[in-house]
ZAMARGU-4260 file (C-alpha; in steps of 0.2 Angstrom, whole numbers, plus 5000, padded with zeros to 4 digits):
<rodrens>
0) 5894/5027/4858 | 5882/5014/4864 | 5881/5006/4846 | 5899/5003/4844 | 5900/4984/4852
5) 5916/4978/4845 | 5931/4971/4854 | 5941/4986/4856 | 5945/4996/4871 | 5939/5014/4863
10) 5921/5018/4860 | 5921/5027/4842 | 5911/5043/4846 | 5903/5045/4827 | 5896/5036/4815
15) 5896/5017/4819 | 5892/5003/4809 | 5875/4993/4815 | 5882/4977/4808 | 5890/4969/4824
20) 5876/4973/4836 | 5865/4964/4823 | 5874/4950/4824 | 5875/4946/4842 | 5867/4932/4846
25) 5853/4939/4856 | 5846/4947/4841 | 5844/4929/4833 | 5832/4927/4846 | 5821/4943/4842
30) 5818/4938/4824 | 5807/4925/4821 | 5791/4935/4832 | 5779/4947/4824 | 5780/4956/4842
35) 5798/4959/4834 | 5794/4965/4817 | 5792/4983/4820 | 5811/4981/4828 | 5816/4977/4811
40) 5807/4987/4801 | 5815/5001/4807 | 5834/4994/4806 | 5845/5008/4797 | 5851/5002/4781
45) 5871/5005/4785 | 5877/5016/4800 | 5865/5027/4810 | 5876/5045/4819 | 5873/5045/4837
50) 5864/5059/4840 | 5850/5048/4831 | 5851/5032/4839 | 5841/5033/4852 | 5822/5037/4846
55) 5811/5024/4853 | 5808/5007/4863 | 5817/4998/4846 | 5833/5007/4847 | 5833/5006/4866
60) 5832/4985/4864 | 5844/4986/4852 | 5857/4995/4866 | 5851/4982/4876 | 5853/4968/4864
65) 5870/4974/4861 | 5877/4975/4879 | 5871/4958/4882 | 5880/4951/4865 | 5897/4959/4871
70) 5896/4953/4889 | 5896/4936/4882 | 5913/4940/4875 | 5917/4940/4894 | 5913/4923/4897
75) 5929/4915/4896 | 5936/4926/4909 | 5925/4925/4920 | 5927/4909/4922 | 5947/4906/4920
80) 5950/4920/4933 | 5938/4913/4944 | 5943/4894/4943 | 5959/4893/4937 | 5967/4906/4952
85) 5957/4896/4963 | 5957/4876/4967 | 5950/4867/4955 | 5955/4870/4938 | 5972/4865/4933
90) 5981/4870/4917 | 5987/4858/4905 | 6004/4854/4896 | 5994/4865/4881 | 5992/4881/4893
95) 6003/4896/4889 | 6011/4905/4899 | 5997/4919/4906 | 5986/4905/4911 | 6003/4897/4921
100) 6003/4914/4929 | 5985/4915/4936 | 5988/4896/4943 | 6004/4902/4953 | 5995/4920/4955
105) 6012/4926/4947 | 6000/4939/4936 | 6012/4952/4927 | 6002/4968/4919 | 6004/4963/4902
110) 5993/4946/4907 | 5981/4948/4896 | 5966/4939/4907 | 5973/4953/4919 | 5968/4966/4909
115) 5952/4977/4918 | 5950/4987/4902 | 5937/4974/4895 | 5928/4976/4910 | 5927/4992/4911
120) 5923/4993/4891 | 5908/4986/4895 | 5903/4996/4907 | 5905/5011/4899 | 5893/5007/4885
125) 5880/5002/4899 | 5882/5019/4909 | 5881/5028/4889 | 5864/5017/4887 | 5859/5023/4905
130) 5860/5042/4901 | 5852/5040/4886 | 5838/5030/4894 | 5837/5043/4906 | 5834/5057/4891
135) 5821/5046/4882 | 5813/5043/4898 | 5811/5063/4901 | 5806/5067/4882 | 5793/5054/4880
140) 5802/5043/4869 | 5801/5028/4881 | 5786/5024/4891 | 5788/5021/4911 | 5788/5004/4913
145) 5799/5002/4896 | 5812/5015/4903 | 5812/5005/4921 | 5813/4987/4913 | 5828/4991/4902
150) 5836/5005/4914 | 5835/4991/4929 | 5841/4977/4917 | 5858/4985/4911 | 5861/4993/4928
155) 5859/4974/4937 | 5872/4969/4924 | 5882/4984/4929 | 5883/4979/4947 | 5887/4959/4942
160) 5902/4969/4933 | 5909/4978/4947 | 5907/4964/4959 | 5918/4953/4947 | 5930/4968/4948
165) 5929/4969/4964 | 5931/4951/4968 | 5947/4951/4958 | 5954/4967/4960 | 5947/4973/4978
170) 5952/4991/4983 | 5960/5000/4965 | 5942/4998/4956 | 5936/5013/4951 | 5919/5016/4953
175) 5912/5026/4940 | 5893/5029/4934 | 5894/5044/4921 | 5897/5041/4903 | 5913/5043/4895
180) 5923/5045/4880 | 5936/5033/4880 | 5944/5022/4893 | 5957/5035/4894 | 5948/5046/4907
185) 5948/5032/4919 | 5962/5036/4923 | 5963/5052/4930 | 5961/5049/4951 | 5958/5065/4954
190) 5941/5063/4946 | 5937/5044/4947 | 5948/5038/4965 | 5951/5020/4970 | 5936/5013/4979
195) 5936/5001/4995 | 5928/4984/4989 | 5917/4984/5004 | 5913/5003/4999 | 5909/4997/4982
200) 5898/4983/4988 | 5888/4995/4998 | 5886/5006/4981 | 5879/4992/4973 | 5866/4986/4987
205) 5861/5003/4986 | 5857/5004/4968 | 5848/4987/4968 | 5839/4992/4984 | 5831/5007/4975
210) 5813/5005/4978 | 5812/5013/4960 | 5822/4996/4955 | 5812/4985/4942 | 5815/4968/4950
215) 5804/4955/4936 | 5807/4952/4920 | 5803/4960/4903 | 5785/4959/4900 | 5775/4948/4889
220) 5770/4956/4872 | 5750/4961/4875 | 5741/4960/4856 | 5726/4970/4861 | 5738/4985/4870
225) 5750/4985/4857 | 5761/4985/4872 | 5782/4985/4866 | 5789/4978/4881 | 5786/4959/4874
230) 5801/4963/4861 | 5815/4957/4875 | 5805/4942/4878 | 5800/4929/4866 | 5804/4910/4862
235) 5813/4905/4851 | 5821/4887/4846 | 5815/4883/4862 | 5822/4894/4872 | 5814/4910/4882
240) 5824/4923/4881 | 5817/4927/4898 | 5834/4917/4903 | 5848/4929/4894 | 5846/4944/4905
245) 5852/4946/4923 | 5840/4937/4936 | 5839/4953/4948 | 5832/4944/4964 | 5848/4931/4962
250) 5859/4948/4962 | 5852/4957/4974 | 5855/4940/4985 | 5872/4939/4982 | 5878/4958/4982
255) 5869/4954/5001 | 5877/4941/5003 | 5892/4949/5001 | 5890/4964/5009 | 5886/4954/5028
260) 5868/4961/5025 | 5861/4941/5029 | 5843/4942/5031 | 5842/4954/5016 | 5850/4941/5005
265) 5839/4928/5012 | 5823/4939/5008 | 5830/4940/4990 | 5832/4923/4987 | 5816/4918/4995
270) 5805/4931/4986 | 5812/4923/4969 | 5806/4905/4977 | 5789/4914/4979 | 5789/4923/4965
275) 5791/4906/4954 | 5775/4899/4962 | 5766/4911/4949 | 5759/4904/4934 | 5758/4886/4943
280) 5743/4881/4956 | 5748/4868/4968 | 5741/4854/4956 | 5757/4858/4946 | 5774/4848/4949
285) 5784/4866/4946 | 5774/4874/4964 | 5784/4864/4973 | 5798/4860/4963 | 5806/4876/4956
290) 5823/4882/4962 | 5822/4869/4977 | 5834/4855/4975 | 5825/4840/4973 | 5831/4822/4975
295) 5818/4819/4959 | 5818/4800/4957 | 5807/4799/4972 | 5795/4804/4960 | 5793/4789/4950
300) 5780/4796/4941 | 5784/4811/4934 | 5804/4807/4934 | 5805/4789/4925 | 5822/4794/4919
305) 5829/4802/4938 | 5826/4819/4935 | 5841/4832/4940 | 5847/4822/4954 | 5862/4808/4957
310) 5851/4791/4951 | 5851/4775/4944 | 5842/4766/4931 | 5834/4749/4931 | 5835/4738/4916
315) 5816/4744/4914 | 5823/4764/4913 | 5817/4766/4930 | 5826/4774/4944 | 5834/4756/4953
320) 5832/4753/4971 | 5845/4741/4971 | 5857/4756/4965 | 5866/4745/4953 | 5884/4758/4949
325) 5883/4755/4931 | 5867/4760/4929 | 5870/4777/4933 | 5859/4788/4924 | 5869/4799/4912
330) 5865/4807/4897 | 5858/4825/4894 | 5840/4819/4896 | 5842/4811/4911 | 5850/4813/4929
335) 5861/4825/4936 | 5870/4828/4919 | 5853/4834/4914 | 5858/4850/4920 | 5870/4853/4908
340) 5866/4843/4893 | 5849/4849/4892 | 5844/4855/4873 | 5832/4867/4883 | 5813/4862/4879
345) 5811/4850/4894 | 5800/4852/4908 | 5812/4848/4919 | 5824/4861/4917 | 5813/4874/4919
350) 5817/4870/4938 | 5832/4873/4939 | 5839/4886/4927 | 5837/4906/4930 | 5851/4912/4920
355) 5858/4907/4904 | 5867/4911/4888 | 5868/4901/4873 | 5881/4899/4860 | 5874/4898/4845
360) 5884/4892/4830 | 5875/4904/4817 | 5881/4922/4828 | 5896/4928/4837 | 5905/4927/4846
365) 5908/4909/4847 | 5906/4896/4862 | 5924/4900/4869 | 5922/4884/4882 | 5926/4871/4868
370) 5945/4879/4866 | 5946/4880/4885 | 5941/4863/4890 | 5940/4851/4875 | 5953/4838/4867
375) 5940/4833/4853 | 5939/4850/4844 | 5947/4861/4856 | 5963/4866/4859 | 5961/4858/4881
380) 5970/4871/4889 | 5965/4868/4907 | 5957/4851/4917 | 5951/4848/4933 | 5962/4849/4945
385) 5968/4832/4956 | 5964/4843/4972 | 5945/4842/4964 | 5945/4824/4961 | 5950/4821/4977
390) 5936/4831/4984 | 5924/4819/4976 | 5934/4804/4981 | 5924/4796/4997 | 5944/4787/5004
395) 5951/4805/5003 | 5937/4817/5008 | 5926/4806/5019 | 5907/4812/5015 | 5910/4811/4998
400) 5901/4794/5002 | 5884/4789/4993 | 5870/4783/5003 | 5872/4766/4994 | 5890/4765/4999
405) 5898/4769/4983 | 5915/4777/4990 | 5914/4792/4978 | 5901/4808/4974 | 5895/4803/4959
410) 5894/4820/4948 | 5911/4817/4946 | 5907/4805/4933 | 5895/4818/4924 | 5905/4832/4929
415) 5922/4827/4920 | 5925/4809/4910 | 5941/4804/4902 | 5943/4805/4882 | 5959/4799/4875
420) 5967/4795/4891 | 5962/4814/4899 | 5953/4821/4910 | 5940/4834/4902 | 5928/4847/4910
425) 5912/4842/4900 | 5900/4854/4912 | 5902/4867/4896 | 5904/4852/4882 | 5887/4840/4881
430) 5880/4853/4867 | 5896/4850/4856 | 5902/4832/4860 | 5888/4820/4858 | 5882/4802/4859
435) 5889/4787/4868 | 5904/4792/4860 | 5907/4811/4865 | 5913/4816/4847 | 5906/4833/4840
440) 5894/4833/4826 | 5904/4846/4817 | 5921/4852/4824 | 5917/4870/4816 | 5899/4873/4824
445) 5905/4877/4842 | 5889/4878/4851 | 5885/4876/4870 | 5879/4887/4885 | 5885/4900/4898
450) 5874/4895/4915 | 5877/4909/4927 | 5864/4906/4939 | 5854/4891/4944 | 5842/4883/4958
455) 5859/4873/4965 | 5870/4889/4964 | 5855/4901/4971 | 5851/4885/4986 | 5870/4885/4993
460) 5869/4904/4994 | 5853/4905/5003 | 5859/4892/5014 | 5875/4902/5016 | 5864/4918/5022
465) 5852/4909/5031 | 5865/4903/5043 | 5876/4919/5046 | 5858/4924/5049 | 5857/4915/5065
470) 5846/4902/5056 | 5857/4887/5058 | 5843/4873/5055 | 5837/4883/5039 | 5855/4882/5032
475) 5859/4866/5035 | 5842/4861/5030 | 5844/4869/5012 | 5860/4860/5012 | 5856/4843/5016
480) 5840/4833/5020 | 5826/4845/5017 | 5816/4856/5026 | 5805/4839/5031 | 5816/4831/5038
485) 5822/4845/5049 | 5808/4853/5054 | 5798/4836/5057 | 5795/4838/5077 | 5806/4823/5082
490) 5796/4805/5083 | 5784/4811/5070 | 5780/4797/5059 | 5774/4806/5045 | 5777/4825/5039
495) 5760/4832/5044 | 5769/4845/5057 | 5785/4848/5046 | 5784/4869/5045 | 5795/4880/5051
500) 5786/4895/5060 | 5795/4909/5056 | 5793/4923/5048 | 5799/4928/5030 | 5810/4922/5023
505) 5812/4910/5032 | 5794/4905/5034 | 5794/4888/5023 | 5780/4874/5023 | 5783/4858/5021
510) 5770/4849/5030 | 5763/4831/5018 | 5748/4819/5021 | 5736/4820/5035 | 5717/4815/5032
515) 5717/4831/5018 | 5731/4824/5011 | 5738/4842/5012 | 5755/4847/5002 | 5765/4863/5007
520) 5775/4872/4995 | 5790/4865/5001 | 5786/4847/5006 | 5797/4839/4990 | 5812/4850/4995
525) 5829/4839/4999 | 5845/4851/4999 | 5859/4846/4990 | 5866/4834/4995 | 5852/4825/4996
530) 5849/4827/4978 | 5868/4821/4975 | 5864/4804/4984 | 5877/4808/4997 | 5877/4804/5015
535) 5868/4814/5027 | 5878/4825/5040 | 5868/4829/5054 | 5880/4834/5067 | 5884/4848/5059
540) 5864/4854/5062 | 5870/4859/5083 | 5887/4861/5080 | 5898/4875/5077 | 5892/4889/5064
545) 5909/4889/5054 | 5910/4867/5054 | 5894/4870/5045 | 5898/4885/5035 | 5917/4877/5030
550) 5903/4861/5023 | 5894/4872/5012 | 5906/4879/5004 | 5916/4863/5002 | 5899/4856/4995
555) 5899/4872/4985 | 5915/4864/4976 | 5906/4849/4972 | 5893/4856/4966 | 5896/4874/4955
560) 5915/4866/4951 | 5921/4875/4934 | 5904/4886/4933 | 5913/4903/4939 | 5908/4903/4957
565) 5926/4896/4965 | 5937/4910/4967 | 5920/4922/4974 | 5917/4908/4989 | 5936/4908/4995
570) 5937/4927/4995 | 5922/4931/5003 | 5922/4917/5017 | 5943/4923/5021 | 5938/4941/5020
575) 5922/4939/5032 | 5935/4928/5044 | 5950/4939/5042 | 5958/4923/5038 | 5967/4924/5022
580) 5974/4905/5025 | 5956/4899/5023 | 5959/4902/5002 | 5979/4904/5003 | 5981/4884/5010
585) 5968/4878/4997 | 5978/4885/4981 | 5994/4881/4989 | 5987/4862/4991 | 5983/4863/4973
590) 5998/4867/4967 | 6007/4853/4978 | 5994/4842/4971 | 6000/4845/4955 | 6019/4843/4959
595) 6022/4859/4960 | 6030/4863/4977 | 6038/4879/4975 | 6026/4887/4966 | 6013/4883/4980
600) 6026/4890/4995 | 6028/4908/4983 | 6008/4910/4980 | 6005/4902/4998 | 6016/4916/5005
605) 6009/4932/4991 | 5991/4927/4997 | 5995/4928/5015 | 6003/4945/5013 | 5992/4961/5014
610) 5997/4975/5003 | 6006/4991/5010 | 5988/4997/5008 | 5983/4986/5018 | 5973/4975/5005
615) 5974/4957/5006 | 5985/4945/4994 | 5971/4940/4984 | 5971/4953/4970 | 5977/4954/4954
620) 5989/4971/4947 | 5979/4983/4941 | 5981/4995/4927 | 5969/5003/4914
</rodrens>
């Protein structure tokens, strides 16, 4: 059951081959610790029946392991359905014709990115894992806190699942947590019915609200204890696998989020921001710095290279005062584009990334990004759209203007660059196209990463929350200028009085200086924006909630373009409005953009039209 992790669409019931959980690419990060050795001792030689499978904490990670290596075969779905039926991905004259479909949201049901059965695939081998945790649990085979870290971590994933189908199938999912035998049984309505998307949300606030819910990570590997937990959480080649799994606190945030349940999405995202203060004292640059959104060249000290923010360089390496335009810092050490280029082992990345899953070029399945987005390498089947240029274009979108006057947002620059005479998405591409010239290293070693979450996607959400939760000067703080700057009683001249006295979680400290010299936990918070260089926009900060909301998730655009969060923010702002013309307009703008006007009047009017269900237009055709 469980064990049985190739791409098909049955689960084989008997004996199955270990061979392809084994090569996953999770399980080359278990190898090369002695915490892992007992893992490996006890592989089978060849197949294992099922009935066997599940013995101890070893062949419970190896479920785990094996769910994780076949949802990154979901990773280029996730991000063509929610980029590509959205506004800023475009396809390219090399896009076949079910990709042309998802852009004019002409799906048929043989559209193969359409399809729910991988989905759903997936999920059945997790609610299999689940049942089986649950038995080992009972027996003795797995300790408490073994059976909650690995039951929590899979049924997180779970919910992330059925909010992506929810998100592009609303009302016909099927909610189902029981194990099954084959995809088959789906499909009986009398036993598994359609389920109201804000049904399901509520389902999945609910599970991640159990107070039974195991919300960390998995635990460190204790020597003296002999303690097992450590097996799901090592380092290797720089990288903790700590990152690969499911950041529940980010989850819970957004399922909140979601769900109109505000304060609760703020608590969620606030009480990661907490949590990550541990390991650090406030003598450490992490205690003030993790998961804020810092404009980091201010810190010329630490950040001689411009940290993760929009900067440039003197001829010295500095950051430059004099904001010289070709001296923008760019390389995958460096600036903004450090984000994304990053070979994992820096300091500073440790700030910003909370989930993430690399490709590795030794393990399947392959970095499916490189086909998508590359022409050196790849086969460049979609680019960025000309409506997304134009959002980082200050003479077409006016506060996509940089402090220094540069009439554009930079991270266009990092975010896409032109190669042979087109545009390319290089968010997914700094690990496979490299040096000044942006050539790969080895066309056949298709290596990159899968960032799901991160401090700039987590900030916009909280900011989000934070504002539908009556907390206008929070959310607008997160989003631009800082929590200084806002909360500074007005004709201050330092920061010594900038908190914001209110209670979790939106109790935030970001008082500097006096005669102690005293730093709260948030004094070096700047917002977004902030951290892009761009323009401040303070009237927004008392004026009306949906301007302010309508520039986060514009910003959100600039920000997340191509990382799979698009389609989401349309859907959820529209739904919450009951205004399907806030997404329907954007994609029909697209598509004019693109020279495509009767495509865009077709998908303008099918996304304006609710279903004879009564389900808005927004949803792809369902069938299992």
């Amino acid at each position: 059951m469980v064990y049985n992790y190739k791409l098909t669409d049955k689960i084989i019931m008997k004996k199955i081959s270990l061979k392809t959980i084994y090569k996953t690419l999770l399980v080359s990060c278990l190898i090369t610790t002695f915490s892992c050795k007992k893992t490996f001792d006890k592989l089978p030689q060849n197949t294992v029946d099922v009935k066997n499978a599940y013995q101890n904490v070893y062949d419970a990670n190896a479920a785990v392991i094996g769910i994780y290596g076949k949802f990154m075969t979901l990773a280029d779905r996730y991000i063509v359905l929610n980029e590509l039926r959205a506004d800023l991905v475009s396809p390219t004259i090399n896009a076949d014709i079910y990709l042309k479909q998802l852009d004019e949201h002409t799906e048929t049901t043989d559209n193969p990115w359409a399809d729910p059965k991988p989905w759903y695939s997936l999920i059945m081998n997790i609610n299999d894992a689940m049942a089986h945790f649950d038995d080992m649990y009972k027996t003795g085979r797995l300790s408490v806190s073994d059976y909650q870290e690995r039951y929590s971590d899979i049924g997180a994933l779970r919910c992330f699942l059925y909010l992506e189908l929810g998100i592009q199938y609303g009302d016909q999912v099927r909610y189902v947590t029981d194990p099954l035998a084959t995809l088959d049984d789906l499909k009986d309505e009398s036993k598994y019915p359609k389920i109201k998307f804000k049904d399901l949300l509520t389902k999945l606030v609910d599970f991640m609200g159990d107070d039974k819910r195991y919300m960390g990570a998995y635990s460190q590997n204790n020597p003296i204890t002999g303690s097992t937990n450590s097996s799901l959480n090592v380092t290797v080649d720089g990288n903790a696998t700590s990152l690969f799994f499911i950041n529940k606190y980010v989850l819970k945030g957004d399922l909140n989020l979601w769900a109109g349940n505000y304060n609760e999405a703020s608590q969620a995202y606030k009480r990661l921001i907490d949590l990550s203060h541990v390991g650090y004292d406030n003598a450490s640059v992490q205690y003030y710095e993790r998961f804020k959104v810092v404009a980091q060249e201010l810190d010329l000290a630490r950040y001689s290279t411009g940290g993760m923010s929009i900067s440039y360089q003197s001829p010295g390496g500095t950051p430059n005062p004099s904001q010289v335009e070709a001296s923008l810092w760019d390389s995958n050490t460096a600036g903004w584009r450090e984000i994304f280029g990053d070979p994992g082992g820096s300091t500073n990345i440790s700030d910003e990334w909370i989930w993430v899953l690399p490709f590795t070029a030794n393990f399947a399945p392959v970095d499916p990004f490189i086909d998508l987005f590359s022409n050196r390498g790849g086969k460049y089947l979609l680019k960025p759209s000309q409506r997304m240029m134009d959002l980082w274009d200050g003479a077409k979108t006016p506060d996509a203007i940089e402090t220094n006057g540069y009439p554009y947002d930079a991270r266009s620059r990092l975010a896409v660059k032109t190669l042979d005479g087109q545009p390319v998405i290089m968010k997914f591409l700094y690990y496979y196209l490299t040096g000044s010239a942006l050539q790969p290293v080895n066309p056949l070693q298709k290596t990159g990463r899968w960032t799901l979450s991160r401090g700039g996607s987590m900030n916009q959400h909280f900011a989000e929350a934070a504002l539908n939760d009556n907390q206008q000067k929070i959310g607008y703080a997160l989003y631009n200028e800082g929590i200084t700057d806002i909360f500074r009683p007005d004709g201050d001249s330092d920061s010594r009085n900038a908190i914001t006295n209110l209670p979790f979680p939106y109790d935030m400290d970001a008082r500097s200086g006096g005669p102690t010299g005293f730093l709260g936990e948030w004094y070096r918070q700047n917002g977004t924006r902030t951290r892009a260089k761009l323009i401040p926009q303070r009237f927004l900060l008392n004026g009306p909630k949906e301007d302010l909301e309508n520039a986060i998730i514009l910003e959100n655009a600039r920000e997340l373009s191509f990382e799979g969060y698009r389609w989401g923010d349309l859907v959820r702002i529209a739904i919450r409005r009951n205004d399907p013309d806030f997404l329907a307009s954007k994609v029909r703008d697209k598509l004019i953009a693109e020279g495509n006007p009767g495509a865009a009047a077709a998908a303008y009017t099918k996304l304006m039209t609710k279903t004879a269900d009564g389900d808005y237009g927004f949803y792809m055709p369902f069938k299992l």
